[in-house]
Backbone bond lengths (Angstrom), bond angles and torsions (degrees), N, CA, C in turn:
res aa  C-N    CA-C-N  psi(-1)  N-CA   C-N-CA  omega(-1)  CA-C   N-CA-C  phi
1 X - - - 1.463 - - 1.532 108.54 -
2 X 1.434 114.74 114.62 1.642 109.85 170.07 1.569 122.17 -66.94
3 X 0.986 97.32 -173.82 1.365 114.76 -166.64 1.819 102.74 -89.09
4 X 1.471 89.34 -30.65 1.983 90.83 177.56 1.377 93.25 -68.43
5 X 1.729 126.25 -67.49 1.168 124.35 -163.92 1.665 122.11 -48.15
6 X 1.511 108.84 -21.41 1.495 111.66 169.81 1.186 104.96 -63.44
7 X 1.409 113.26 -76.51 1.387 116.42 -177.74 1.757 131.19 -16.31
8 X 1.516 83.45 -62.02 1.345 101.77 -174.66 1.964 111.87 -70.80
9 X 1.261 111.57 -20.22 1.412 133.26 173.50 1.909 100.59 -64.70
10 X 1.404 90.74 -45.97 1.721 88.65 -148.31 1.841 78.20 -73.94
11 X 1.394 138.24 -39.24 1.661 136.67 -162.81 1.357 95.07 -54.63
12 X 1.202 110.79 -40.10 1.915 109.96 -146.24 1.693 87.02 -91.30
13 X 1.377 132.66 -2.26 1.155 127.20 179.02 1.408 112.10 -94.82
14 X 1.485 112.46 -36.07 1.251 101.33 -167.56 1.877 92.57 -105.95
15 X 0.695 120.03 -1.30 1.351 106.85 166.35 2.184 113.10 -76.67
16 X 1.185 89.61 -41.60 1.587 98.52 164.42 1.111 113.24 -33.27
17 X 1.479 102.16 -66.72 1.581 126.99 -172.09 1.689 117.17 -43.24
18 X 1.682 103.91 -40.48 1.605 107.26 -172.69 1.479 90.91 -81.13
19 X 1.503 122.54 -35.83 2.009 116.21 -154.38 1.668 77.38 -56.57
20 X 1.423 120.32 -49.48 1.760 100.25 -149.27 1.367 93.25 -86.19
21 X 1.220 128.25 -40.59 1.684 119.10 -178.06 1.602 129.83 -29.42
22 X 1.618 89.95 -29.13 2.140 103.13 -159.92 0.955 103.81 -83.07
23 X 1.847 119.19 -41.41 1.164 99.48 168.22 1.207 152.79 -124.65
24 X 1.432 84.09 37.16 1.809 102.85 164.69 1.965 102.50 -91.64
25 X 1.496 117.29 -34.30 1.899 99.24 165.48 1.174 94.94 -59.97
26 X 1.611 141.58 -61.94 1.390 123.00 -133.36 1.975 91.79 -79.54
27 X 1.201 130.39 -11.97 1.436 125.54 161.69 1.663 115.35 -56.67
28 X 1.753 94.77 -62.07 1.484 92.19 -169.09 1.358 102.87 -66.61
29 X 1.479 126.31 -23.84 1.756 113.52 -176.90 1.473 114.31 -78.68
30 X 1.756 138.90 22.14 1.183 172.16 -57.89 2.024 91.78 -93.24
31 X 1.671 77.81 97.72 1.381 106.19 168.23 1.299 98.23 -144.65
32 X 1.453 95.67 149.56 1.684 120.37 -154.17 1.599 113.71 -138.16
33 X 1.063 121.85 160.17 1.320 113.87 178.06 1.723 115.57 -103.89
34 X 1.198 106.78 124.06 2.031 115.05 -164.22 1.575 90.19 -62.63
35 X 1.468 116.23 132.57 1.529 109.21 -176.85 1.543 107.81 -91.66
36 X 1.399 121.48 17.54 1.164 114.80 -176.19 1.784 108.72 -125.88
37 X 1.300 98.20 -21.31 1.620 105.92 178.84 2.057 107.94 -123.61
38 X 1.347 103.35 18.24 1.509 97.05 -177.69 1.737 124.12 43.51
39 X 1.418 113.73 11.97 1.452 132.38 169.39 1.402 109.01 -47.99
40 X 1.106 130.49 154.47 1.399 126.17 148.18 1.431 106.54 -104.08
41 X 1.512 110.08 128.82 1.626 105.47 -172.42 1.585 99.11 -151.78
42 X 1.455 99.62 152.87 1.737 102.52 -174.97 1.857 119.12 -51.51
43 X 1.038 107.82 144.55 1.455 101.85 -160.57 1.601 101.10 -102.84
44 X 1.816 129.87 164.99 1.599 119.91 -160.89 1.203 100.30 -135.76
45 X 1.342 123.24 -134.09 1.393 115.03 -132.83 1.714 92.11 -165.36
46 X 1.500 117.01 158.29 1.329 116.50 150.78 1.932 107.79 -152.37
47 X 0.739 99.51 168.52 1.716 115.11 -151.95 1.219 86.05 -140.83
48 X 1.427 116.50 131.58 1.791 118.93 176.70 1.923 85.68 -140.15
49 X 1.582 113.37 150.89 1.507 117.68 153.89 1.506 86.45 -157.10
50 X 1.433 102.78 -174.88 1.446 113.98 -157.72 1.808 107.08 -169.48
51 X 1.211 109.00 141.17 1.758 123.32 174.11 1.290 110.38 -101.77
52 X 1.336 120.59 106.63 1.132 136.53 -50.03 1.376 137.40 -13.60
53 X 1.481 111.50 140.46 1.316 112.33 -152.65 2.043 113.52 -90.14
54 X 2.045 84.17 -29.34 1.498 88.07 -173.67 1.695 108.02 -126.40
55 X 0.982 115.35 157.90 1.468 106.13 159.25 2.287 96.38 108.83
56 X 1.320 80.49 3.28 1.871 83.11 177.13 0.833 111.89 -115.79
57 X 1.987 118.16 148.23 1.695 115.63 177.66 1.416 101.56 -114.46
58 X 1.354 96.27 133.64 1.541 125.63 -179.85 1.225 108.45 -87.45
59 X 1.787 122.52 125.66 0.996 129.59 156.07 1.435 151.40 -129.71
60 X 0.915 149.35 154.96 1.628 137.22 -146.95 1.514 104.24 -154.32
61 X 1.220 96.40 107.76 1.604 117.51 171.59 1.801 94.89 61.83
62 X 1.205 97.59 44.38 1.850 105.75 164.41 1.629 109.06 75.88
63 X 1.129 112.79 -13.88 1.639 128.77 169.64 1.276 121.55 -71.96
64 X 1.327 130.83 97.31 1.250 129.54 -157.88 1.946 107.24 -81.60
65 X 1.404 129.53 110.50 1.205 152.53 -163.42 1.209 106.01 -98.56
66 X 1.336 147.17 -87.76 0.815 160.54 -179.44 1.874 125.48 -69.33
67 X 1.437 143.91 102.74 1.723 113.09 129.83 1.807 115.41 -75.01
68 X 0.712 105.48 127.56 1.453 117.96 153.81 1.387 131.21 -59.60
69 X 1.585 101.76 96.24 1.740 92.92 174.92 2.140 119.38 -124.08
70 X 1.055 112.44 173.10 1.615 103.89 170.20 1.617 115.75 -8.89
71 X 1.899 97.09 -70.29 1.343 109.45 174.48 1.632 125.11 -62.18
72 X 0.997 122.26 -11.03 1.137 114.18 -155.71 1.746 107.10 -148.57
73 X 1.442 123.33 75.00 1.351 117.27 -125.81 1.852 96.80 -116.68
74 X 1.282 108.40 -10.75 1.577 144.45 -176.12 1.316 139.06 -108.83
75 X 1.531 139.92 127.94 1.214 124.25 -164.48 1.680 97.27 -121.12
76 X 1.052 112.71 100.66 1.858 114.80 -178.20 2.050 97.14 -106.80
77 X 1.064 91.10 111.42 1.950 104.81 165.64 1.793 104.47 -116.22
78 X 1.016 121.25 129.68 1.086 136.94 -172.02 1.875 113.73 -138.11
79 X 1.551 116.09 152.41 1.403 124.82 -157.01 1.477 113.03 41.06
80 X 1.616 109.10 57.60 1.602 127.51 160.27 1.850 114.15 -73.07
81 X 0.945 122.69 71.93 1.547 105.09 155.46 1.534 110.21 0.20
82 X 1.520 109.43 110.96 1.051 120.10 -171.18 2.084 99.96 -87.17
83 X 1.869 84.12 126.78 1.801 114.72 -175.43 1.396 113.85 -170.08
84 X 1.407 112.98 -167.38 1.798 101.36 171.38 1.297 91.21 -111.34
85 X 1.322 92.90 142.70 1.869 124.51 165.87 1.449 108.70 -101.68
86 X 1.674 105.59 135.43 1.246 105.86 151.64 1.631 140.99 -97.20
87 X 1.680 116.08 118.24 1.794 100.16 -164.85 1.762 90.53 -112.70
88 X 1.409 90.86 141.89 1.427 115.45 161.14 1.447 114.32 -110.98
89 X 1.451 117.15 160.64 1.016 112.62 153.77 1.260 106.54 -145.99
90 X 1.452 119.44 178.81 1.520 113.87 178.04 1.817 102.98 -175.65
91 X 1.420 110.64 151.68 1.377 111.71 -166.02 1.601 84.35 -146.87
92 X 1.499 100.38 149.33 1.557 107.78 177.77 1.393 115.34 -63.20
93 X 1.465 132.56 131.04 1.672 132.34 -174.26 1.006 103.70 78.81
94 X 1.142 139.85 21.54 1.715 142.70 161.37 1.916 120.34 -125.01
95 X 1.367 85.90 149.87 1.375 87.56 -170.91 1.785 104.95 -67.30
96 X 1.577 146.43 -175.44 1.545 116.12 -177.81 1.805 70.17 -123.18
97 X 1.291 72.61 178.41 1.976 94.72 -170.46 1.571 103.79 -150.90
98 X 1.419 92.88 112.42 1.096 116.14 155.08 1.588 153.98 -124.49
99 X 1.585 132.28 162.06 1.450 124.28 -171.74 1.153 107.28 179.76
100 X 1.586 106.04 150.73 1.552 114.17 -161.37 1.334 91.63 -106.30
101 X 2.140 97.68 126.16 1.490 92.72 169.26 1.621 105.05 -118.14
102 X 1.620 100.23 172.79 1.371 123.47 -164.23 1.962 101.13 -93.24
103 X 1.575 101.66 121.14 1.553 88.98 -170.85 1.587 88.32 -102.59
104 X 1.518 112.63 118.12 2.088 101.30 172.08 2.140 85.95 -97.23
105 X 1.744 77.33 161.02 1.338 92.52 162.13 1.615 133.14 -65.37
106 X 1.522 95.19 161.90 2.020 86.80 -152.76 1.426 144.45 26.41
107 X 1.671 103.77 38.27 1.390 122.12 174.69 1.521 91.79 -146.90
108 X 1.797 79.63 136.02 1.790 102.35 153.40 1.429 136.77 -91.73
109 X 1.383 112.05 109.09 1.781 101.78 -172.96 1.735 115.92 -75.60
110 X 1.249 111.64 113.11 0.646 120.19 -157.04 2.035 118.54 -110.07
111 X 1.069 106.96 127.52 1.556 116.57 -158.65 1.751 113.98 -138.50
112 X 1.524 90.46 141.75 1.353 109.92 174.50 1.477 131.94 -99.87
113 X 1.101 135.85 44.99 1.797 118.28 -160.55 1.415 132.91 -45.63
114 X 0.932 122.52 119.79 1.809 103.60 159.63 1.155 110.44 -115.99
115 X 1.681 112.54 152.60 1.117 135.59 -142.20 1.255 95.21 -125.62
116 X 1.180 128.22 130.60 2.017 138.66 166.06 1.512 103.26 -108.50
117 X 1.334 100.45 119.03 1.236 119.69 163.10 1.867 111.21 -43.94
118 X 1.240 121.10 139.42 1.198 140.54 171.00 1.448 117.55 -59.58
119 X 1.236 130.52 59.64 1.686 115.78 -158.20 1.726 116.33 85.75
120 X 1.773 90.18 58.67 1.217 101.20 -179.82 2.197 120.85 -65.31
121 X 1.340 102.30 140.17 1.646 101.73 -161.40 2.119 99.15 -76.74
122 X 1.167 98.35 134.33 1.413 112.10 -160.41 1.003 98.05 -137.13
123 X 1.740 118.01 143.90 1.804 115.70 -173.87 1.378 97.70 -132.59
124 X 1.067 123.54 155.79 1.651 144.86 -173.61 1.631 99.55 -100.41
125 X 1.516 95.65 98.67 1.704 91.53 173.75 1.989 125.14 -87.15
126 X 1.049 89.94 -11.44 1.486 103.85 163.44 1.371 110.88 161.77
127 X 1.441 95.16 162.68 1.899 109.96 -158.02 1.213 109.07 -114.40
128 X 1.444 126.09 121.25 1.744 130.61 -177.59 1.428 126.74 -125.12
129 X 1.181 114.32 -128.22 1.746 125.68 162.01 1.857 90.87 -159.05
130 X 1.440 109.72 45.12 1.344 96.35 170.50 1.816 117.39 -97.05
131 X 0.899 135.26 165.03 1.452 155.89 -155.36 1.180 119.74 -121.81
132 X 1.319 136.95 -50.49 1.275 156.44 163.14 1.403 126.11 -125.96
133 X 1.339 110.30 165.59 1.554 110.82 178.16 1.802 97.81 -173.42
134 X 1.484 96.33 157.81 1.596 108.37 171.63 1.612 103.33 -161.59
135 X 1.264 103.59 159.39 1.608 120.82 172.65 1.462 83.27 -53.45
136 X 1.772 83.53 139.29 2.111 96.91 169.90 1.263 103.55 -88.00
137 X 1.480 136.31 -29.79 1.605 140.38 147.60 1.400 113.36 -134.10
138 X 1.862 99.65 -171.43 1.306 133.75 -157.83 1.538 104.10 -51.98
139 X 1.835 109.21 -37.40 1.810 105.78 -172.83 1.370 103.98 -76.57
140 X 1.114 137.80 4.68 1.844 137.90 -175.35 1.564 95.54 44.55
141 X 1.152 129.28 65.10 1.407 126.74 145.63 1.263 138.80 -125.02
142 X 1.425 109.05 15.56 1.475 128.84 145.67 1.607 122.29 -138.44
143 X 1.414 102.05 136.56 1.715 103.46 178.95 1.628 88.15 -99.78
144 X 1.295 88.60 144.47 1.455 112.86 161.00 1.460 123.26 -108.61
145 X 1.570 122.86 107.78 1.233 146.99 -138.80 1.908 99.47 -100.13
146 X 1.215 138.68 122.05 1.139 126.63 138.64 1.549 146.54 -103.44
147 X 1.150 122.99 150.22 1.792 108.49 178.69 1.317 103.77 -75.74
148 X 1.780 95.75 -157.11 1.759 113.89 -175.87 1.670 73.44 -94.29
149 X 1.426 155.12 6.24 1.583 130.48 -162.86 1.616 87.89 -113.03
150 X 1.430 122.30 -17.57 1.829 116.95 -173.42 1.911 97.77 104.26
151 X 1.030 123.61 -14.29 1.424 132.22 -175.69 1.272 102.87 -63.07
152 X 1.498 106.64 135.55 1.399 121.39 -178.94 1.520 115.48 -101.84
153 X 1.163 94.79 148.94 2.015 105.65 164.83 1.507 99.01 -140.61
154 X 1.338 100.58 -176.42 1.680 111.68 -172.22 1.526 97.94 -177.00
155 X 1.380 103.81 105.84 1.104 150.92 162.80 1.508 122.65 -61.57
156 X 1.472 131.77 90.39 1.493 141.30 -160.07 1.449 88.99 -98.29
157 X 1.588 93.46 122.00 1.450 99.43 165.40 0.995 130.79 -84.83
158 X 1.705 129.61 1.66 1.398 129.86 -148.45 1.227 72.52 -118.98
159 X 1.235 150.32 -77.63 1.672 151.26 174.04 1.488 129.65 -60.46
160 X 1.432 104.16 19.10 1.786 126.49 172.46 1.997 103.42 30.51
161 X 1.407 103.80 54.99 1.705 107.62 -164.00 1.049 96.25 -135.78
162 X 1.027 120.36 149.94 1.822 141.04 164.24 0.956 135.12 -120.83
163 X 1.483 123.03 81.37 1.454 148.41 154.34 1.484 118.21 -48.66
164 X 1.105 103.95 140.87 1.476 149.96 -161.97 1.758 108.40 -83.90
165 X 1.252 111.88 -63.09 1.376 141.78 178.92 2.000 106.87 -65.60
166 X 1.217 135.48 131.62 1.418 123.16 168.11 1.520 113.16 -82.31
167 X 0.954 151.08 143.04 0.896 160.38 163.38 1.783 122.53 -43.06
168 X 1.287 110.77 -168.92 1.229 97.41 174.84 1.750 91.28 -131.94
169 X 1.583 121.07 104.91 1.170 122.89 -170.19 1.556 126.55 -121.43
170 X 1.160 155.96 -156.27 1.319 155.02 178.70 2.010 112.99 -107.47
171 X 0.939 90.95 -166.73 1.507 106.46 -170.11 1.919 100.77 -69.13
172 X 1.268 115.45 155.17 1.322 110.75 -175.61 1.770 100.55 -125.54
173 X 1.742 102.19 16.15 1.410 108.66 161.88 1.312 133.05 -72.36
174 X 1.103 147.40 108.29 1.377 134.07 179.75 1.707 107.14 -66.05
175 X 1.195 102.90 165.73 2.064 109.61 163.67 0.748 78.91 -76.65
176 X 1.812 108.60 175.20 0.989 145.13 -175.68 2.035 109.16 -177.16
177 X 1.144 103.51 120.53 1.658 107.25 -179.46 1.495 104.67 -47.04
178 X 1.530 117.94 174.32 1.242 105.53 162.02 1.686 113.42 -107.18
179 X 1.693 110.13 28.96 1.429 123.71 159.34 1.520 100.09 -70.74
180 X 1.298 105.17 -53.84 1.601 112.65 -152.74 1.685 97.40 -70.14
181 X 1.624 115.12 -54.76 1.380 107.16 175.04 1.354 129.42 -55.90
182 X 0.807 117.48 -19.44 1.769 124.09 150.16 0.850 101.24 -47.14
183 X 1.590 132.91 -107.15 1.392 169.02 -107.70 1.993 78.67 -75.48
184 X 1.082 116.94 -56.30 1.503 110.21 -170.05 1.233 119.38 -70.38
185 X 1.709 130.28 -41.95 1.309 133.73 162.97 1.561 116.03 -45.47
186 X 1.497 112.56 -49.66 1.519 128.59 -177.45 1.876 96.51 -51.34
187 X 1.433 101.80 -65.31 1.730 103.64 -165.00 1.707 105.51 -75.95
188 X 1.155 139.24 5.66 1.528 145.01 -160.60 1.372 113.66 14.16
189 X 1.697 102.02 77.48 1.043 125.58 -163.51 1.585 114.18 -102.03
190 X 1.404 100.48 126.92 2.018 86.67 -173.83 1.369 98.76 -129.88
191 X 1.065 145.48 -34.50 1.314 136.40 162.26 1.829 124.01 -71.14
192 X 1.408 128.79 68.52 1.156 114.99 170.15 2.011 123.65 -124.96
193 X 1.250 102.38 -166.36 1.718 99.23 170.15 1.489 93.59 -136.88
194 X 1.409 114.04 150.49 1.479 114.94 -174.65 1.575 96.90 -122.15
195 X 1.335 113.88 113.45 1.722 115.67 159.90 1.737 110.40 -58.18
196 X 1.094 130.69 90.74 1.565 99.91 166.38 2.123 134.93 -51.49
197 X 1.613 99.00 -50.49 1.032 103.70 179.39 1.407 119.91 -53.79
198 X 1.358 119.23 -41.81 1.680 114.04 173.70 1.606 116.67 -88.72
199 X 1.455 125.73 -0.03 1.130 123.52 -172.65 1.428 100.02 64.28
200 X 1.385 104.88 96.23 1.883 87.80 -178.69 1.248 99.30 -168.00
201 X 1.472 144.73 118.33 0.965 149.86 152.22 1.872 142.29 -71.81
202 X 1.004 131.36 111.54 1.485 123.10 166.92 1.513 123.35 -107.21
203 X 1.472 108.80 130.61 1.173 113.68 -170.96 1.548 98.70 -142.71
204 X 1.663 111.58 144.60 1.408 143.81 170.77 1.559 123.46 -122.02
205 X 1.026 90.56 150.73 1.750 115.52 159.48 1.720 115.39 -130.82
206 X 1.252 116.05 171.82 0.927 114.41 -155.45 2.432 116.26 -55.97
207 X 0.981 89.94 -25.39 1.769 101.74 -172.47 1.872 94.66 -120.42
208 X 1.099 138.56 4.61 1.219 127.79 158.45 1.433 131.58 -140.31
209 X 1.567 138.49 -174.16 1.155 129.84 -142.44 1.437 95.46 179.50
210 X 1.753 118.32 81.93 1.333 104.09 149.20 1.658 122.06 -107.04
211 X 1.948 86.41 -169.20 1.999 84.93 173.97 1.845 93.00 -138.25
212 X 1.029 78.41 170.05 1.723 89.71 175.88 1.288 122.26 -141.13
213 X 1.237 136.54 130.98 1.915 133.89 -164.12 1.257 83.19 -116.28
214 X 1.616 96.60 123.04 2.134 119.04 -180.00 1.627 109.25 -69.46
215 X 2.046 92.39 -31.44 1.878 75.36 -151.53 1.561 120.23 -105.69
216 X 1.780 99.39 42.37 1.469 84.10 176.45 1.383 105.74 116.24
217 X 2.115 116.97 137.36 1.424 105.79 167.63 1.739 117.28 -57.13
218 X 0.689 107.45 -31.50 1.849 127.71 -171.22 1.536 106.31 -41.58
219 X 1.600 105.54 -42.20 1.642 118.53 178.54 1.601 108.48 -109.23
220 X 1.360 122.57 24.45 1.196 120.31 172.01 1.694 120.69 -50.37
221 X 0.918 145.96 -169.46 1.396 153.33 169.42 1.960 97.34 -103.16
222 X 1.309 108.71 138.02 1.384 101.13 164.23 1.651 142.24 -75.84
223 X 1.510 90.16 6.86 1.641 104.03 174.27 1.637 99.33 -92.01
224 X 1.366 145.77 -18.49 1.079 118.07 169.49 1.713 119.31 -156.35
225 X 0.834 114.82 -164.36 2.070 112.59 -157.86 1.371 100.23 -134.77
226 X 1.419 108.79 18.50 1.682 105.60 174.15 1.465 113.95 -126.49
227 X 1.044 120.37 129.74 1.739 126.56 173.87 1.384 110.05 -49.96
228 X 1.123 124.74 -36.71 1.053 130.99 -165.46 1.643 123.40 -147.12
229 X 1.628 113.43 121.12 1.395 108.71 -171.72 1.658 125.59 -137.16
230 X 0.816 123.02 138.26 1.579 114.74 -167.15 1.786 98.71 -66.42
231 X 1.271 128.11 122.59 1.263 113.60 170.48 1.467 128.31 -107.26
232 X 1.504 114.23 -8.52 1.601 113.35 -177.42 1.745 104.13 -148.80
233 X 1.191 107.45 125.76 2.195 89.78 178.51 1.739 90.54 -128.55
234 X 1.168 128.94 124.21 1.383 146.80 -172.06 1.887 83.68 -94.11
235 X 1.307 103.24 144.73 1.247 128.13 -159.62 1.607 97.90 -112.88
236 X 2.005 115.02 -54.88 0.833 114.06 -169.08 1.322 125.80 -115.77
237 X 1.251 117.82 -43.61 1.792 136.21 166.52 1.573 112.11 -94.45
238 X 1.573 117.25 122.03 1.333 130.11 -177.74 1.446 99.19 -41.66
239 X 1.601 121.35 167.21 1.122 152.14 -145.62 1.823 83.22 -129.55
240 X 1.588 123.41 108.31 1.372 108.29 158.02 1.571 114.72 -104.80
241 X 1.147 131.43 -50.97 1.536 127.90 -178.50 1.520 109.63 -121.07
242 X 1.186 104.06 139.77 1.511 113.71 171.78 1.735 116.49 -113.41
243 X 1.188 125.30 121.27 1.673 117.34 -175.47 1.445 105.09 -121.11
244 X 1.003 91.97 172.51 1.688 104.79 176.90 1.573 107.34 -100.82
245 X 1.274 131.57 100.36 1.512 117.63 175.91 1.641 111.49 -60.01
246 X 1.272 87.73 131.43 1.635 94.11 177.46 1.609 132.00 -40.14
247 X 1.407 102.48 134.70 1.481 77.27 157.78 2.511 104.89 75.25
248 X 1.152 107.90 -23.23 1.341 88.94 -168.40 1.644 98.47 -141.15
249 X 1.018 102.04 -171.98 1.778 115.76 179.63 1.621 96.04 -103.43
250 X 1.225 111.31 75.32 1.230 113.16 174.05 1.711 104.34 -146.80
251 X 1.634 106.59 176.00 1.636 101.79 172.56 2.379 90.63 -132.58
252 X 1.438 80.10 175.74 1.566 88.14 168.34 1.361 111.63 -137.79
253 X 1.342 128.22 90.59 1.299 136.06 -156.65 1.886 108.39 -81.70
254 X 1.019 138.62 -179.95 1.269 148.74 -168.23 1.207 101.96 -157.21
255 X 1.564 126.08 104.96 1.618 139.25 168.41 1.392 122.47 -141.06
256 X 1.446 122.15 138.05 1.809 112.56 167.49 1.735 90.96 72.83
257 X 1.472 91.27 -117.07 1.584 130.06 -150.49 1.232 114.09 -124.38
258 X 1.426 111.05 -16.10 1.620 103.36 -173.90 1.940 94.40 -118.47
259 X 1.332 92.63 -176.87 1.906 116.50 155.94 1.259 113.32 -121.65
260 X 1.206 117.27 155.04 1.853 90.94 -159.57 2.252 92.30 -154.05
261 X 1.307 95.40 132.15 1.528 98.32 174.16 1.684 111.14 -55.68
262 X 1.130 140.59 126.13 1.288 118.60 155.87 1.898 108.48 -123.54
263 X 1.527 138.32 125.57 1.024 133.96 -155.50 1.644 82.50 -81.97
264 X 1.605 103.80 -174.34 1.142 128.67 -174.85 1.552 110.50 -109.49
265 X 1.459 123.64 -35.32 0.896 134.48 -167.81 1.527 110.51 -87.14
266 X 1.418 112.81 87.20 1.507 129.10 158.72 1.468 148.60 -29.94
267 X 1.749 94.49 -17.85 1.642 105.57 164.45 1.325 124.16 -19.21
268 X 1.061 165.12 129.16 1.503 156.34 87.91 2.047 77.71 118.22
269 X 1.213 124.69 -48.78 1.408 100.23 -168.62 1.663 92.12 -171.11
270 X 1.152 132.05 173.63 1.660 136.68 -164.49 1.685 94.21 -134.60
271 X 1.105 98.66 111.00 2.059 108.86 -179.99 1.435 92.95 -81.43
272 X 1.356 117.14 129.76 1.516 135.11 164.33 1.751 106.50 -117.01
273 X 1.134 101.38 141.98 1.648 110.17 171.85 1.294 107.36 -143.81
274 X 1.238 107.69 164.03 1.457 117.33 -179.36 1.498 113.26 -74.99
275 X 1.206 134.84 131.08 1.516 125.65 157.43 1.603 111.48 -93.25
276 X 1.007 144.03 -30.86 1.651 147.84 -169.33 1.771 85.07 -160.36
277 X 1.752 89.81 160.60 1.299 125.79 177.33 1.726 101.60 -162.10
278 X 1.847 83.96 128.66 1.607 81.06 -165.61 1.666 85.32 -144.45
279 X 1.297 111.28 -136.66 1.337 127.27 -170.86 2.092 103.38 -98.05
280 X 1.386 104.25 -85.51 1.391 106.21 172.06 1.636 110.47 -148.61
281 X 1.656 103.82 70.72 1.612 133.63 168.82 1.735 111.10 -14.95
282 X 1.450 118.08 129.78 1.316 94.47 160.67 1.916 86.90 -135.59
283 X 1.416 107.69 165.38 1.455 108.20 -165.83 1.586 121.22 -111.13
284 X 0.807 125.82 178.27 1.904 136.71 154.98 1.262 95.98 -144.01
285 X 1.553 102.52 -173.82 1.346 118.84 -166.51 1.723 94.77 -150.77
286 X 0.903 142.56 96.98 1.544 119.48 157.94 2.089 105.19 -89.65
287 X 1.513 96.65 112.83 1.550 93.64 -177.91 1.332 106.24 -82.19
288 X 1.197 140.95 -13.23 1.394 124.08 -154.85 1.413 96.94 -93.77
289 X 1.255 126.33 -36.49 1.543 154.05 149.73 1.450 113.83 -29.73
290 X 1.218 108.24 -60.70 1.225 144.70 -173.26 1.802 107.72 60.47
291 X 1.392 95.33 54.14 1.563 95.15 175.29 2.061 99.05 -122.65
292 X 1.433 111.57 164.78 1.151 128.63 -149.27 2.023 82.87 -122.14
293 X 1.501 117.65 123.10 1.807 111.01 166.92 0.976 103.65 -110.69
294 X 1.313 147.81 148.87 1.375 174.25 120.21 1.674 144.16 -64.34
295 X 1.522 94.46 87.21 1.610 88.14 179.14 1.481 109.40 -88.99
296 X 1.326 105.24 135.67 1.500 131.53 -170.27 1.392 121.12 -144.70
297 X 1.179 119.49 101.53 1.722 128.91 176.12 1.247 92.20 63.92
298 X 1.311 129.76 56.47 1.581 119.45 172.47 1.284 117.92 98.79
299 X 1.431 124.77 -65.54 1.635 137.29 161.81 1.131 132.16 -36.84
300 X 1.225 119.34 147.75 1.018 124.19 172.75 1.414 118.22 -117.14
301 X 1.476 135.88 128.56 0.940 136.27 -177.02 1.636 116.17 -145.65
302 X 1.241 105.05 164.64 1.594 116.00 -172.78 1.593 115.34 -134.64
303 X 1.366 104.93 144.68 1.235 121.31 -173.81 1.417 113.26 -121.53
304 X 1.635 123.70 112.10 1.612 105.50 165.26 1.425 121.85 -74.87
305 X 1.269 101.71 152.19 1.560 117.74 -155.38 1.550 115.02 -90.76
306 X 1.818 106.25 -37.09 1.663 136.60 165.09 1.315 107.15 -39.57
């Protein structure tokens, strides 16, 4: 072996050495190649959880990633070639939920699902010819029931009974910040639901359905960059109640025949499902409860929300 052929041995070696070296650092330093512009650009992240928390399989671009158990309650993938992914998920007796998210570089897109049971179990707390009803106050532990005559009942939820007599009860005012009392005088707003804990408003008219976040970009939600967003417009059957589902980034709308999930989070598209289908639904909400009541053809019935 000469001395050229060393030479020339040892160049072609260590030049080898850097072609594969660069881009295994520029891998581990998580840079990626843009599949649409051949860029090399920092690569991100996605974060998946879900309501229910365990017992669902998570999937991404049809690749099943995740079961979900006690231990293991989260789906974190990280140094994604930044593109859109598609995640599903789905749990037995639930409807599956899906949406395509946007992965940018050195950011994690980050997502919540909730999941509605398929033929959620609902009980008939008693049967009338009533028409309307509302919490008689602020603790939601009696609805106050009316007929087609204006006649009252009142319905104890803690003793599942229906009395005749009203009680002797508190104010049927909620608080309200003096963000929110603004925000409602300003828009002359008469149909809404007020979140207190998130500062958050929803309000309708008959064919639409927004919400509004009181306190600022700073406390925005991470699905979107607007204070304010139109979230549901009914085309064909009026819009009667709009709620805040407890507890989540979701709404509980009132249309037609059904009550219907609609999320909040606008990504790529907003999954709605049915929760009840009845005749012509009207709703409550007890959040602290976190159960959903329903007058329907007279009845009254309840749905847990958990």
């Amino acid at each position: 072996m000469t001395k050229r052929f060393r030479k020339t041995l040892f160049w072609l070696s260590t030049v080898s050495f850097i072609v594969v070296a660069i881009p295994v650092i520029l891998y581990a330093l998580g840079f990626r190649l843009a599949p649409d512009s051949w860029e090399l650009v920092q690569a991100g992240g996605i974060s998946i959880a879900s309501t229910p928390s365990t017992g669902t399989r998570i999937y991404v671009d049809g690749k099943l990633e995740r079961e979900t158990t006690i231990f293991s309650r989260r789906l974190f993938l990280q140094g994604l070639t930044p593109r859109r992914y598609t995640i599903r998920i789905e749990k037995d007796g639930y409807f599956p939920w899906q949406k395509i998210l946007m992965v940018d570089p050195e950011r994690v897109a980050d997502a919540h699902a909730l999941l509605i049971k398929d033929g959620p179990e609902g009980a008939t707390l008693t049967r009338g010819d009533y028409v309307s009803f509302a919490f008689s106050d602020i603790t939601e532990s009696v609805i106050t029931l009316k007929n087609v005559k204006k006649k009252e009942a009142f319905y104890l939820l803690a003793d599942e009974r229906v009395i005749s007599k009203p009680l002797n009860i508190g104010t049927t005012t909620p608080l309200f910040s003096g963000t929110a009392r603004a925000f409602i005088k300003e828009r002359n707003i008469k149909n809404f639901d007020y979140d207190p804990s998130l500062e958050r408003i929803v309000w309708w008219d008959k064919t639409h359905v927004w919400v509004r976040w009181l306190r600022g970009d700073e406390f925005l939600p991470l699905y979107t960059d607007e204070p304010e967003t139109l979230i549901y417009t009914s085309n064909e059957s009026p819009v009667r109640e709009a709620r805040f589902y407890p507890f989540q980034e979701a709404l509980l709308i009132t249309s037609s025949n059904t009550v219907m999930v609609v999320e909040l989070d606008g990504r790529d598209k907003r999954n709605i499902y049915p929760l009840y289908k009845g005749r012509e639904p009207h709703l409550l909400v007890a959040r602290d409860e976190q159960i959903a009541y329903i007058l329907d053809d007279g009845n009254l019935i309840r749905i847990p929300l958990q």
